[in-house]
C-alpha positions in Angstrom: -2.8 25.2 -9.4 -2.3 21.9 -7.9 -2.1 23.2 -4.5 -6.1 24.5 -5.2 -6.8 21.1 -6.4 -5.2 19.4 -2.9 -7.5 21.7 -1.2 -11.0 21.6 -3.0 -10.3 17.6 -2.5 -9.6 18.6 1.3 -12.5 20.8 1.7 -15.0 18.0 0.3 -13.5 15.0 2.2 -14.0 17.2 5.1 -17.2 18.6 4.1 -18.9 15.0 3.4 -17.0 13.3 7.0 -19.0 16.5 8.6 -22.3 15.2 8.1 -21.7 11.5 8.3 -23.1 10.3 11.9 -20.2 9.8 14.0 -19.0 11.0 17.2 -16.5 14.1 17.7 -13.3 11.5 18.3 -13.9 9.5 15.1 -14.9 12.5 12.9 -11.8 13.9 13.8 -9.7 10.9 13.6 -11.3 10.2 9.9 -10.5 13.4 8.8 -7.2 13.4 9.6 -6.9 10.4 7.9 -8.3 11.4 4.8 -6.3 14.8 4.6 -2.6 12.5 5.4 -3.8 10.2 2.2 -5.0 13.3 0.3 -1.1 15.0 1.3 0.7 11.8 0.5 -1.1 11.5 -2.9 -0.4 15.1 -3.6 3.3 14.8 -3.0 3.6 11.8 -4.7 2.0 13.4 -7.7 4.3 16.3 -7.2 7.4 14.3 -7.1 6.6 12.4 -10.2 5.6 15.5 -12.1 8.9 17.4 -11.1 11.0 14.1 -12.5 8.7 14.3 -15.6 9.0 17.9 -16.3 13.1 17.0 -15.4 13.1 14.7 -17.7 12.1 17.0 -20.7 14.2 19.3 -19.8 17.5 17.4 -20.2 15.6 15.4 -23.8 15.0 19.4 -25.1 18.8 20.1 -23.9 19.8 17.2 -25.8 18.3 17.8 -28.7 19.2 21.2 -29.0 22.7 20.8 -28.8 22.0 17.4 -31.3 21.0 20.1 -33.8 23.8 22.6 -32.9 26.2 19.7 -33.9 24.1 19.4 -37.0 24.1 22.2 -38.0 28.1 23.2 -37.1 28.5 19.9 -39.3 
């Protein structure tokens, strides 16, 4: 899902630089641009989901073997 998000945000940088009034060199140049920042964003955002969803994972793991102690008493 995030991957079609990266590239609907791709498509309309690249969509809006396309009919700004610049020459070939600098349209190019600013497009580039803007799909490295969009890429870099997207991969930070990545990484810091991954070590989100990582972190649940090892709470939930913790918690279930909390209540398997519990419940062993």
């Amino acid at each position: 899902m995030f991957k079609y998000i990266l590239s609907g945000v791709a498509a309309g940088v690249a969509i809006g630089l396309l009919f700004a009034p610049k020459c070939g060199v600098e349209l190019r140049e600013d497009l580039s641009d803007q799909v490295n920042d969009s890429l870099k964003r997207g991969k930070t955002a990545a990484r810091r989901i991954s070590k989100q969803a990582r972190e649940l994972g090892e709470q939930a793991h913790q918690q279930l073997r909390d209540a398997k102690d519990a419940v062993r008493g």
